[in-house]
N, C-alpha and C positions, 0 to 999 in steps of 0.2 A: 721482649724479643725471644723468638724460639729458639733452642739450643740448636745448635748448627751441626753437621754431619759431619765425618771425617773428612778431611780435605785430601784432593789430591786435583794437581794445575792441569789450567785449561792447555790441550794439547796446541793451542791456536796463538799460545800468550805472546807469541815471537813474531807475529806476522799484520798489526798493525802500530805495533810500535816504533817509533824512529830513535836512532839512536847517535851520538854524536861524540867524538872524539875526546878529551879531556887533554887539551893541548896539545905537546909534541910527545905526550907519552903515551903509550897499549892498552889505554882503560878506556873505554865504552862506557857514556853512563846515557839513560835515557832521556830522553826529553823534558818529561817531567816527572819529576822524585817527589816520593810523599818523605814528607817533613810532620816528625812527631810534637812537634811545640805544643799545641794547644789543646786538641784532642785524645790525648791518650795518659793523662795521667790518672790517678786513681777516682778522682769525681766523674769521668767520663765513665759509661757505660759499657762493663767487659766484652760483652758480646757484638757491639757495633764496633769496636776497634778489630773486633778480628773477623768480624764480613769483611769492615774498610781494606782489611792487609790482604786477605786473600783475595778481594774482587782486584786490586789493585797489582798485585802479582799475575792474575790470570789475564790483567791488559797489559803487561808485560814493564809495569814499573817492577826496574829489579834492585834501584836503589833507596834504601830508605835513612831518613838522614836522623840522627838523636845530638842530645847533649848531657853532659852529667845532670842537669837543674832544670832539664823537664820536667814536666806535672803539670799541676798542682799534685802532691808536695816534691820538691826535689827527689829525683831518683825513680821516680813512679812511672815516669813515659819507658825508660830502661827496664825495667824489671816487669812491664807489662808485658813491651817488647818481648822481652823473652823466653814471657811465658805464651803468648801465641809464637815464638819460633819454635821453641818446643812439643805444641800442641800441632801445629801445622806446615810450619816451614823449613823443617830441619831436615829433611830429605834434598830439600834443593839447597842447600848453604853455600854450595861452589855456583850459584848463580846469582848468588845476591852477591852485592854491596852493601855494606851497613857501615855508616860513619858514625863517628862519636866526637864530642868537642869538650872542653877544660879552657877554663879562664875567667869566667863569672862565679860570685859568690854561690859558694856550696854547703860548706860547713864551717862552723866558730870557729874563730884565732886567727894566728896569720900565715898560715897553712893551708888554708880551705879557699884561697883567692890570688888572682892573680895569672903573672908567668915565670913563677920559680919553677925549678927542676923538681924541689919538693911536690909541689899541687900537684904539677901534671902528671907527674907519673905515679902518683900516689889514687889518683884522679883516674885514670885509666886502670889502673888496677879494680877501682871500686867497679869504674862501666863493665867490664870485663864480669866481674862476677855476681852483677845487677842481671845481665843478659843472659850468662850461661854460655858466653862466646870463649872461646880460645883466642880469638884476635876480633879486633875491626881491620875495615876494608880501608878505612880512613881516621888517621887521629888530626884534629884541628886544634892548632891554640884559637880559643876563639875569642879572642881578641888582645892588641898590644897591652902592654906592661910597661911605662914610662919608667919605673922601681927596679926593672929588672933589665939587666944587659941580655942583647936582643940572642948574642952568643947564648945565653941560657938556657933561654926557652927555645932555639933551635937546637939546640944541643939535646933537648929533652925530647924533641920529635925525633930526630936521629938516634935514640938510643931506643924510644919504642919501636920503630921500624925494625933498626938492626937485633931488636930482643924475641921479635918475631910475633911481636902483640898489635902491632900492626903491619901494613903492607905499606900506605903510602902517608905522609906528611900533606896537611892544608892547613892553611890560616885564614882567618875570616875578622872581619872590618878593620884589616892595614891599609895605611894607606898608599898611593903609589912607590913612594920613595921606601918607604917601610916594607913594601913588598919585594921592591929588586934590592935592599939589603937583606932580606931572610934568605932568598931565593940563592942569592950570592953564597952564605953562610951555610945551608943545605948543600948546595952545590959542591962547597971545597969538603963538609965531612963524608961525600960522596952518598948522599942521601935526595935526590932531585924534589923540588916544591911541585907536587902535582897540582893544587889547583888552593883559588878563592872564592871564600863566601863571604859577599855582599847584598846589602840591599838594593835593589831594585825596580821600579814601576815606572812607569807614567807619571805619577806623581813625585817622585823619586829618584831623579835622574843624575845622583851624583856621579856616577861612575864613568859618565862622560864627560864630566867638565874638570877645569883645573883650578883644584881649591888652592887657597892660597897657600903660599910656602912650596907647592909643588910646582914642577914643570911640566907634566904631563897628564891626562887623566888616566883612572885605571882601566879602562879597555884598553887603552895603549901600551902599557904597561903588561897585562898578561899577552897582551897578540907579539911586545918583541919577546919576552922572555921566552913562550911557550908551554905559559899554564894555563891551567882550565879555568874556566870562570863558573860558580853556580850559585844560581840566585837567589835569596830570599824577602819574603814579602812582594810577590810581583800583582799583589792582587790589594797593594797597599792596605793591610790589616783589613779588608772589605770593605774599603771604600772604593774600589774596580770590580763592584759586584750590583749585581741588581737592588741590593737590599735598600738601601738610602734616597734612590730616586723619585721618591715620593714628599722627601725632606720633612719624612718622619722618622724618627728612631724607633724602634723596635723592641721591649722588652728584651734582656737576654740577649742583646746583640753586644759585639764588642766598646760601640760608642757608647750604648747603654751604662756597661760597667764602668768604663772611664778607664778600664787597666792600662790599657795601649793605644784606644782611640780617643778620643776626646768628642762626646756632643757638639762642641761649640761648632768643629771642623766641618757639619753639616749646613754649610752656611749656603747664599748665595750663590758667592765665587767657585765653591764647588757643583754647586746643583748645575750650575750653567753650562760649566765643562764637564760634567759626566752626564750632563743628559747631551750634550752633545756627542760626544762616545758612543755612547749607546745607540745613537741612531745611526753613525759609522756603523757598528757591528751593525744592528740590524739591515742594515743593506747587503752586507757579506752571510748574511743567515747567520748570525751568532751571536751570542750573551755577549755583555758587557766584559764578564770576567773571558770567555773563549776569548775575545780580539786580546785582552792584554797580555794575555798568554802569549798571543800570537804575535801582539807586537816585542816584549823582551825577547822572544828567540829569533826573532829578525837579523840579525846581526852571530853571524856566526863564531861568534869570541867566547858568544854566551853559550858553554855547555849542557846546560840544565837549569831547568826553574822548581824549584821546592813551593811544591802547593799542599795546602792542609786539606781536611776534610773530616766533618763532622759525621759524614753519612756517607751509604753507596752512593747514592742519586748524586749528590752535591761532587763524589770523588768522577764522576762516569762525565757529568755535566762537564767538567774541566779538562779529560782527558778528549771529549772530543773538539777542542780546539785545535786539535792535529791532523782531524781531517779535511782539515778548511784549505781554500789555495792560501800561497803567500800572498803577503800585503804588495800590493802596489806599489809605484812610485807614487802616484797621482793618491791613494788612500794613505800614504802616510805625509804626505804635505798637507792632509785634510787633518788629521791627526796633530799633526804638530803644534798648534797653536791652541791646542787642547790641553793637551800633555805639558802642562805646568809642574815645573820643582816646585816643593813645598805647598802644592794644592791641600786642603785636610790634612795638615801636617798632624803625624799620633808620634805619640808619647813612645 
């Protein structure tokens, strides 16, 4: 790939973007935010991460989401990160959002996991100087600690907010009850829970239902509280994409590897229901992957959807799911009986 020219944003990046609330609080995040999971660690290609960051800013994704143990190797999506903000995006840093998350295993001992006050703030420390940021926009526990009293690890959001190394406090895969107790615990150190990240799809639909031991599911959950919801995996690891409908796998695809998706999950019961999909979107002029875009932000709870992308094309393809109308009543009754939990369940 050619070496790329100095960047400077498209003067237009504001004017087909949508942008949406993040609950009851003053944060604007886009529609859909590129998420560094899979694409940007050191085995990925330097130079397509940073078309992808700049073509993706100039269509006005101003959020981008990280975790301490992106890569491949941990720490590499970060420090990649960084070095294209430095190279291209550090002019505009009061327009980005950049979140970062702590709670999966990082580093050896028992120090390096988890939700102690230790990890996470030791944790944000490292993201912090992985990137070349003076703060994130967002620190997430990203995910509960049954080991750890939940006081702790809200206690540790609350002190990076108040230390001014971040701005706002999320959590990602709590579950309902687990969410309006942190939100609770935020709330009295006078620190507010802006938002959650869960997973999300068609395939995927827990956030709507009420697992057991709870009484509520979690849209209901962030809509009384007043936090934001933002999503992950809404293109179920690439099983809500065109690639599989042939109920071939692919070299190099993610079933291929078996890391996340599993071959087997290209079965029948999936082919039947995503080639059914697919012919939904094509009736609406769109990819398989635009309708599920189109369908997780149907429901206005959901702030944002975190979509990857390995390339321009594949990031451009995705963002214009937002210039489609909304879904129907009658196109999502069509839907519906499609849209199975646990369809190609991945790993």
């Amino acid at each position: 790939m050619p070496v790329l020219p100095p960047y400077r944003a498209a003067d237009e990046r504001y004017e087909s973007m949508s942008y949406r609330r993040a609950g009851r609080s003053g944060l604007d995040l886009p529609a859909l935010s590129l998420g560094l999971w899979h694409n940007f660690g050191d085995v990925n290609p330097i130079e397509t991460q940073r078309a992808v960051l700049r073509r993706a800013f100039d269509l006005g994704i101003t959020h981008f989401d990280l975790a301490n143990n992106y890569g491949p190797p941990y720490g590499s999506a970060e420090a990649n990160f960084g070095r294209h903000l430095a190279q291209d995006l550090a002019p505009y840093r009061d327009e980005l959002v950049i979140s970062s998350k702590a709670g999966y295993d990082m580093w050896p001992g028992p120090y390096g996991d988890g939700g102690s006050r230790k990890y996470l703030l030791a944790s944000l420390d490292q993201s912090l100087a992985r990137t070349g940021l003076d703060y994130v926009d967002i620190f997430y526990s990203h995910r509960p600690d049954p080991s750890v009293p939940l006081e702790e690890t809200m206690g540790a959001l609350h002190t990076a907010v108040t230390s001014g190394k971040a701005l706002y406090a999320g959590i990602s895969n709590y579950s309902p009850s687990a969410t309006r107790e942190a939100a609770r615990i935020l709330a009295e150190l006078g620190t507010p829970l802006l938002i959650h990240q869960p997973s999300y799809s068609m395939f995927n639909r827990h956030v709507e239902q009420v697992a057991e031991g709870e009484t509520e599911p979690l849209l209901d959950t962030v809509g009384d509280l007043g936090v934001g919801m933002i999503v992950f995996s809404p293109l179920a690891q690439g099983l809500l994409t065109g690639r599989y409908l042939t109920g071939d796998v692919p070299s190099g695809s993610r079933a291929a590897q078996g890391k996340f998706l599993r071959a087997e999950a290209i079965d029948e019961t999936y082919l039947e229901r995503a080639r059914g999909l697919n012919a939904i979107a094509e009736s609406r002029g769109q990819t398989l992957a635009q309708l599920a875009l189109t369908w997780v932000l149907r429901d206005q709870r959901v702030t944002s959807a975190i979509i990857g992308a390995s390339s321009v094309a594949q990031l451009e393809d995705n963002v214009q799911a937002l210039t489609t109308a909304p879904l129907t009543d009658e196109e999502i009754a069509a839907i519906e009986p499609l849209a199975v939990d646990g369809t190609g369940r991945w790993r």
